[in-house]
C-alpha positions in Angstrom: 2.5 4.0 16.0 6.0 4.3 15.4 6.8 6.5 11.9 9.0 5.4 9.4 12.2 6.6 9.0 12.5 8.1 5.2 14.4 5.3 3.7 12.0 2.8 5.6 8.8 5.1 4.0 10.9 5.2 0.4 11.1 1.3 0.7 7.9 0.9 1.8 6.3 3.0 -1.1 8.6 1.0 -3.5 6.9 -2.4 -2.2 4.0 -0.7 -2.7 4.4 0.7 -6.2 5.9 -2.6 -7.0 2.9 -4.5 -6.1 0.7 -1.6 -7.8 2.0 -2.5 -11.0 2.6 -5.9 -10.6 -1.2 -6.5 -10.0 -2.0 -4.7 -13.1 -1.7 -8.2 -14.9 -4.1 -9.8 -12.5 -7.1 -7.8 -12.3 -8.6 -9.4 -9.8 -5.9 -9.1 -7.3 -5.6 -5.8 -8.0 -9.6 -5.1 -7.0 -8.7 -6.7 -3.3 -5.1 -4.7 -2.8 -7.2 -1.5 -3.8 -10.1 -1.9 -1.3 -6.8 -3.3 1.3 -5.0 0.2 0.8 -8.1 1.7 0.7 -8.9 0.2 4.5 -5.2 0.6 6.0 -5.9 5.1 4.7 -9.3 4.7 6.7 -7.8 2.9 9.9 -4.5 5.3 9.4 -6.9 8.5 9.5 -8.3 7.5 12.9 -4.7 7.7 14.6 
């Protein structure tokens, strides 16, 4: 896979932190991104 360049990984983690917070106000969401990030660290550690 290729890496991110560090503005790429800075946006990216924005996006992120963005939709972090932004799911705060609907819990349920928030439950599925959580077990989603939770699945893309798993798949990321078997690089």
């Amino acid at each position: 896979m290729k890496s991110l360049s560090p503005d790429q990984d800075k946006l990216h983690k924005n996006i992120l932190r963005d939709r972090f917070l932004s799911s705060f106000k609907q819990p349920g969401r928030f439950r599925a991104e959580l077990e989603k990030v939770k699945l893309m660290q798993k798949e990321k550690g078997h690089e």
